[in-house]
N, C-alpha and C positions, 0 to 999 in steps of 0.2 A: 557562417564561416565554413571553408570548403578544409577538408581536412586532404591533404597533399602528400599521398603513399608512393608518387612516381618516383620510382628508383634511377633513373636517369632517359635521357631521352634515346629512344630506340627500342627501349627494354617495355614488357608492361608492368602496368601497373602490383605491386604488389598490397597485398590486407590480409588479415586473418577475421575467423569471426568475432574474435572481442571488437575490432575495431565496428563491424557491421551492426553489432548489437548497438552498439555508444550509440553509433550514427543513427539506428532506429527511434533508439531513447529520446533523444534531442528531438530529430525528428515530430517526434510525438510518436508513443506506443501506439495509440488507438487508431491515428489518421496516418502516420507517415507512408510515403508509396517508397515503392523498391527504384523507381528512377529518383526520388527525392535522396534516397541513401547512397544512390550508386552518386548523384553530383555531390554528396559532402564527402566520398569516396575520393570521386577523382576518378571514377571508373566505368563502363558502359553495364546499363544495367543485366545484362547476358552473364555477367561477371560474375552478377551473387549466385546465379544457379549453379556452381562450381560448388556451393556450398552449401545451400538452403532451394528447396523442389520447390516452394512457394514462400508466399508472403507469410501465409500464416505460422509455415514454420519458424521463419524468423522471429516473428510478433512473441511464437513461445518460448523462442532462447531467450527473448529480451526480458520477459516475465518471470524467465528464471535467475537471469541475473539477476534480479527484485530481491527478489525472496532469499538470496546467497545472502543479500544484505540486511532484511530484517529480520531471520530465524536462523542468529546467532547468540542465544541467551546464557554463553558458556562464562560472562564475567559477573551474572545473577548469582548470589549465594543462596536464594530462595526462591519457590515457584512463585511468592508475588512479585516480586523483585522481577522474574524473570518475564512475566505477563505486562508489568508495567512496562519493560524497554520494549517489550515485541508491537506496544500500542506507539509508544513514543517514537520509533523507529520507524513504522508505517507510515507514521505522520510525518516525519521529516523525508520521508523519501516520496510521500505523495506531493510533499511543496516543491520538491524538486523535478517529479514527472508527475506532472495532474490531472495526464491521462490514463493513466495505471486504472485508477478505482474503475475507469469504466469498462474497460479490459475486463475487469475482475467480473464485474458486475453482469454483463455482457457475452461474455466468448469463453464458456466452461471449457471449450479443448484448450484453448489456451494455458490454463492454468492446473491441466494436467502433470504437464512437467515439474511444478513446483511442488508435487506433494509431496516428493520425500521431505522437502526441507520443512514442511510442517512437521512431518512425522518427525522428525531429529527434534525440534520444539519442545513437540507432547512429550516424546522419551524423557527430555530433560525434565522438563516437569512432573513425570512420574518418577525419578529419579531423589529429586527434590523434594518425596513426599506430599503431593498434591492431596485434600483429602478426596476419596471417591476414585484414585487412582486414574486408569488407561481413559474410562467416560469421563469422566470430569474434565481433564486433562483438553481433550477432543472437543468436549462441547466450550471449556473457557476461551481455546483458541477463536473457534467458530464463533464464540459469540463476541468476544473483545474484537474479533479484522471486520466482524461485521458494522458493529459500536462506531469504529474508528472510521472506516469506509462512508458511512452514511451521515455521519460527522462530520468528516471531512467537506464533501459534496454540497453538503449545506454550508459549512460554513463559508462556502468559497462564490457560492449565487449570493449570499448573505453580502459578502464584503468584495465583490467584483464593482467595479465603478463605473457608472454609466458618462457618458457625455456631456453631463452636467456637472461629472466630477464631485458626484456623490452615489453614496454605496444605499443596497438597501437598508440595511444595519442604521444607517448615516439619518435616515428620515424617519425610519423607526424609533431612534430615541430621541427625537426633537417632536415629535406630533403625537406619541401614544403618552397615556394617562399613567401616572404608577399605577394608580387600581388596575388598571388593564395589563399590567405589565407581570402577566401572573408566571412566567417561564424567565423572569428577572433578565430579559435581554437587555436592557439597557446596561447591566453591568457586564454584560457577556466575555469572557477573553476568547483572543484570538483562536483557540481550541471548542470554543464552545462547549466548555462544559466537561470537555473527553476527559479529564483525570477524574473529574467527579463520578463518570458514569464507569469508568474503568473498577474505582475503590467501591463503588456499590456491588460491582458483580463480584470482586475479590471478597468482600465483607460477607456477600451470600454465601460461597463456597466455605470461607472458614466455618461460617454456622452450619454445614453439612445439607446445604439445599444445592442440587440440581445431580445431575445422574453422578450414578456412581454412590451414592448416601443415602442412607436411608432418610426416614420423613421426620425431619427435626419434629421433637416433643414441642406439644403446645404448650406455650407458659400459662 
């Protein structure tokens, strides 16, 4: 769909960079080209340099719009509360651009721009009495976008469907053994697991294991 910014004929074209970001987004963060944004523009690709030096910088406003959307944990009344939507959130905006994780994964300048909106995260969650305070904080983040991220990725080679109109997931629970089935995929939900792995790492930190704590007493 070509998005249509001409304000009449004569004149040029008008956009701002929300609009260019969108259009990246859609695009695909990871692959979209600066001529592929400038035609859902409506505009010649000369145009975006007006506003963005290259691609990359754009790629990094797009990455930051992201993050505007999943490190907003200000309706959590609790740091777990607040951990759970920042996973739940990733994940629904990774279904909606499913090129993001590899961004992430991929092009650390890219995701420079989005640390303050971490940092506003962790603040909340030390705010909220996280135990083990600032490190705890920092490492729950780091480790639940990581959880979610590489979760995600699998789950999505797992249930992408081939030509045959079956997923791998799809032949996996018709041909593997229960005894064999020792990662219980056959019952898998669509998350693959992520809330289960999210309340493991929450369940650790209440019992005072990872920085910031000292070394839980052995029972």
């Amino acid at each position: 769909m070509v998005i249509n910014l001409s304000p009449g004929p004569g004149r040029k074209p008008v956009f701002d960079k929300e609009q260019a970001v969108q259009a990246a987004l859609e695009e695909g963060v990871a692959t979209f080209s600066l001529r592929g944004v400038a035609d859902k523009l409506g505009i010649k690709p000369p145009a975006l340099y007006r506003m963005f030096s290259s691609r990359d910088e754009l790629q990094a406003a797009a990455m930051q719009k992201l993050a505007e959307h999943i490190n907003d944990p200000a309706v959590a009344t609790t740091w777990q509360d607040a951990l759970r939507l920042f996973s739940s959130r990733s994940w629904d905006l990774f279904s909606r651009y499913p090129e993001a994780p590899t961004v992430i994964m991929t092009k650390p300048e890219a995701i420079i721009g989005v640390l303050p909106g971490f940092r506003r995260l962790i603040d909340r969650l030390v705010r909220l009495n996280i135990p083990g305070g600032f490190p705890s904080a920092s490492f729950a983040v780091d480790f639940i976008g990581d959880i979610t991220i590489t979760t995600f990725i699998q789950m999505r080679s797992f249930t992408t469907t081939d030509d045959a109109g079956e997923t791998p997931l799809d032949r996996y629970t018709t041909s593997a053994d229960d005894n064999d089935d020792v990662f219980g995929m056959k019952d898998m939900p669509g998350t693959g697991f992520l809330d289960s792995k999210v309340e493991f790492i929450i369940a650790g930190i209440e019992h005072g294991i990872g920085p910031g704590n000292s070394e839980p007493e052995a029972s």
